[in-house]
N, C-alpha and C positions, 0 to 999 in steps of 0.2 A: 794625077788621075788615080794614081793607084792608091792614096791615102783618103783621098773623096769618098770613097764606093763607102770604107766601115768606117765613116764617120757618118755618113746621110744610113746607116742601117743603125748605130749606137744611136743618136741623136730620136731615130724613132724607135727605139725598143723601151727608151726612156717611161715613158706614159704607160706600157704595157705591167712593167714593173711594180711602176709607182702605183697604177692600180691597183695589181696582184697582192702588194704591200697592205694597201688599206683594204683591201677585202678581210683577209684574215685574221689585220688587228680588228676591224669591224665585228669578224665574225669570233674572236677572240674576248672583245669586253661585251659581246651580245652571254657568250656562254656565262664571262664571270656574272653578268646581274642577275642573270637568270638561277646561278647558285646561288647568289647572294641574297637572291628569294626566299630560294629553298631553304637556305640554311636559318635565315629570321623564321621562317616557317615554323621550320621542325625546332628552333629554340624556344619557340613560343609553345607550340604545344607541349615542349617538354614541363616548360614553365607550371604551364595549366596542371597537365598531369601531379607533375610536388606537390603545385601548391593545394590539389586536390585531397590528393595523400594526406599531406599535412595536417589540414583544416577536418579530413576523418579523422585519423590517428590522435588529433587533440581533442574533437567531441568525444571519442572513443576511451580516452584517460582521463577525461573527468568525469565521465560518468562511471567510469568501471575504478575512478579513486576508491582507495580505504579512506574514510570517511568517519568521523563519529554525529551525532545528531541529537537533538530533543524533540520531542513531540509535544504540544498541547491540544485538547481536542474535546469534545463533546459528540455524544450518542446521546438517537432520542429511540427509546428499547420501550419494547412492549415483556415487560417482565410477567412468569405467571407461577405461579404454584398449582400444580396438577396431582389427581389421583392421592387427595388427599383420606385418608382411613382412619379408624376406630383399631388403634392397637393396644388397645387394655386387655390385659390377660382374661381366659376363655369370655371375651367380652364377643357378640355379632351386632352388635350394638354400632347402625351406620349413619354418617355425616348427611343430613338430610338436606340443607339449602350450604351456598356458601358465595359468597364474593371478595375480589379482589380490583384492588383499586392500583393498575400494574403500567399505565402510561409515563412516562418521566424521561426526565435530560439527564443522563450521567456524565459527568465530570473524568477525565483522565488523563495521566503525565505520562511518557514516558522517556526512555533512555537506549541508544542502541548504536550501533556500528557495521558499516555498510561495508560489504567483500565482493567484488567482483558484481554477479545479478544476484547475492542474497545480502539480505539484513538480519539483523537480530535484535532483541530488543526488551526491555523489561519494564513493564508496563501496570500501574496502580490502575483502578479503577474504583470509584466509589458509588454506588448504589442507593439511590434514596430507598426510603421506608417502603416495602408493600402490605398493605392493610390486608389483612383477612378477617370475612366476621361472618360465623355457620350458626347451625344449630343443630349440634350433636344430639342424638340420642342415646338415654341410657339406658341400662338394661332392664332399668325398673317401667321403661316405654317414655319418663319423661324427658322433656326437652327443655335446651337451656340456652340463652344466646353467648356466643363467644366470641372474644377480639383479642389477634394477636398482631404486630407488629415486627415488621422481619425485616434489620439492617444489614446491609450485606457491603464488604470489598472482598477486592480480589484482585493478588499479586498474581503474574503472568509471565513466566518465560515465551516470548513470541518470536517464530520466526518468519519470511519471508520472501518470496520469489521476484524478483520482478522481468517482464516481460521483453527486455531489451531490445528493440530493432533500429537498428541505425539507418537503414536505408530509408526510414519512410522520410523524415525530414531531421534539422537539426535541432534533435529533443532537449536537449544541456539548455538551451535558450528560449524557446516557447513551445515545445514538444510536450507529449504526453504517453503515458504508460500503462500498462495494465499491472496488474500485483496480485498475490493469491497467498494466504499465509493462514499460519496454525497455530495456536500454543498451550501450554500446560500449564498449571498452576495449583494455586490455593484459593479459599474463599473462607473470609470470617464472617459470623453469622450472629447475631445477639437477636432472640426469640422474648420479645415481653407479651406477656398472657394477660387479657384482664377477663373477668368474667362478668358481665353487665346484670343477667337475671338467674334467678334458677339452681344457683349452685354458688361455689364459695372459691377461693381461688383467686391468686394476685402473682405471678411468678415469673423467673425470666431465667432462661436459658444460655449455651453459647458452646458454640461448635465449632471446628475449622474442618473444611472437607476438601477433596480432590476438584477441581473442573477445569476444564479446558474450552477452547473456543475454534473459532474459524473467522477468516474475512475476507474478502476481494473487493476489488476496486480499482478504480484511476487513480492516475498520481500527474501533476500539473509541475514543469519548473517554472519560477516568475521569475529567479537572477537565480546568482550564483549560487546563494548561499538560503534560499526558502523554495519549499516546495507546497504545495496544499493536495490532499488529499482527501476523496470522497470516494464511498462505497456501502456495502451493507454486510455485519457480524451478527453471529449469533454466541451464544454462553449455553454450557451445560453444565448449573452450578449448582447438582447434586440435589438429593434431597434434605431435607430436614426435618426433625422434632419438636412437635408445638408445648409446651409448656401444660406439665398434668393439673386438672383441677378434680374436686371430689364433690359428691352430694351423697346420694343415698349408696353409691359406687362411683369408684376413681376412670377417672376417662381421659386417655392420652393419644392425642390426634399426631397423624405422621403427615408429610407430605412425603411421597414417593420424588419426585421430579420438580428442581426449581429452574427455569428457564428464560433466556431473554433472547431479543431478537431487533433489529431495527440497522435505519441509516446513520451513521457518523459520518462526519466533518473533522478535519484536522489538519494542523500547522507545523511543517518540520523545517526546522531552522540545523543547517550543518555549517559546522565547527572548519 
């Protein structure tokens, strides 16, 4: 009897146990899945995060690479010649009509190397003919019709800002930019003179002067390695001296200001 009693209390404590047992390995693999949520969670976000880093940090280095580049391009410029004078000595003797035939496509190459958000770049331009044809007055009151023909380039140290924002989307790939730039230069100039009526005179000229320009615009990538670009420059490409003719008195016409202005187009292919 006396070994009966804690065997009938062993025998039922059993199941109390066995319970207690898988309670807590229950509540024991409920905690691990539950980390093992968390942890795929938070590995996955970290994931995302890199791989977000990454995919910035790699737009962010090839667009801010050092770079070299060519450009090809076309401008269509409204060229003019202004504030054209009578500067023959004590002559008051002034340019009474005049016309200029100043619409045209200009052709230009250039060459340059991309640092961070600036470029730099040096850049030919060539300039078709602008006709000029007036009728000076001379001191003797008469008048005479004149044509001169004014060929112009112009070499350009240019440089360049560009507007970088990486936030708005991924520009390296089909993004787009704004740009703002300036540059300094030369300008060659051959002045042929003809005189049609009234006077005598067949002469040609040729000068190199200071001017510099200005431009802005967008800038498109289409791959890796072309970009196109569209905006509008202007040129201040100084004035000039038109080529002396004589009759009863010598008359030599200036232009004060030769200037251009319009939209370009252009193609830059990096290296």
């Amino acid at each position: 009897m006396k070994f009966q009693i804690p065997i009938a209390l062993l025998l039922a404590s059993i199941p109390l146990v066995a319970q207690a047992s898988f309670s807590v390995k229950g509540e024991r693999v409920s905690e691990g899945y539950a980390q093992t949520i968390d942890y795929k969670a938070a590995k996955d976000g970290t994931l995302m995060i890199t791989e977000t880093e990454e995919s910035l940090e790699d737009a962010l280095a090839k667009i801010l690479d050092h770079r070299e580049f060519i450009v090809l391009g076309m401008h269509n410029v409204e060229l003019k010649m202004s504030s054209i004078r009578n500067r023959t000595t004590n002559s008051t003797a002034s340019v009474t009509t005049q016309r200029q035939l100043n619409d045209q496509m200009v052709p230009f190459i250039a060459y340059g190397y991309q640092w961070i958000d600036f470029s730099g770049r040096i850049s030919y331009y060539s300039f078709d003919k602008l006709e000029y044809q007036g009728d000076p007055v001379l001191d003797s009151g008469a008048t005479f019709r004149y044509k001169a023909d004014v060929s112009q380039s112009a070499l350009m140290l240019e440089g360049q800002y560009n507007l970088y924002e990486i936030d708005w989307f991924n520009r390296w790939v089909n993004g787009f930019w704004p740009h703002v730039g300036v540059g300094v230069g030369v300008v060659s100039k051959t002045v042929k003179a003809k005189v049609e009526a009234g006077a005598t005179g067949n002469r040609e000229v040729a000068e190199l002067d200071f001017a510099w320009n200005w431009h802005a615009g967008i800038q498109g990538q289409i791959s890796a390695n072309f970009t196109v670009d569209m905006g509008y420059q202007g040129f201040d490409l100084a004035g000039t001296k038109l080529p002396r003719v004589e009759n009863t008195s010598r008359v030599r016409l200036k232009a004060d200001k030769m200037s251009a202005k319009g939209p370009f187009f252009q193609v830059r292919y990096w290296f």
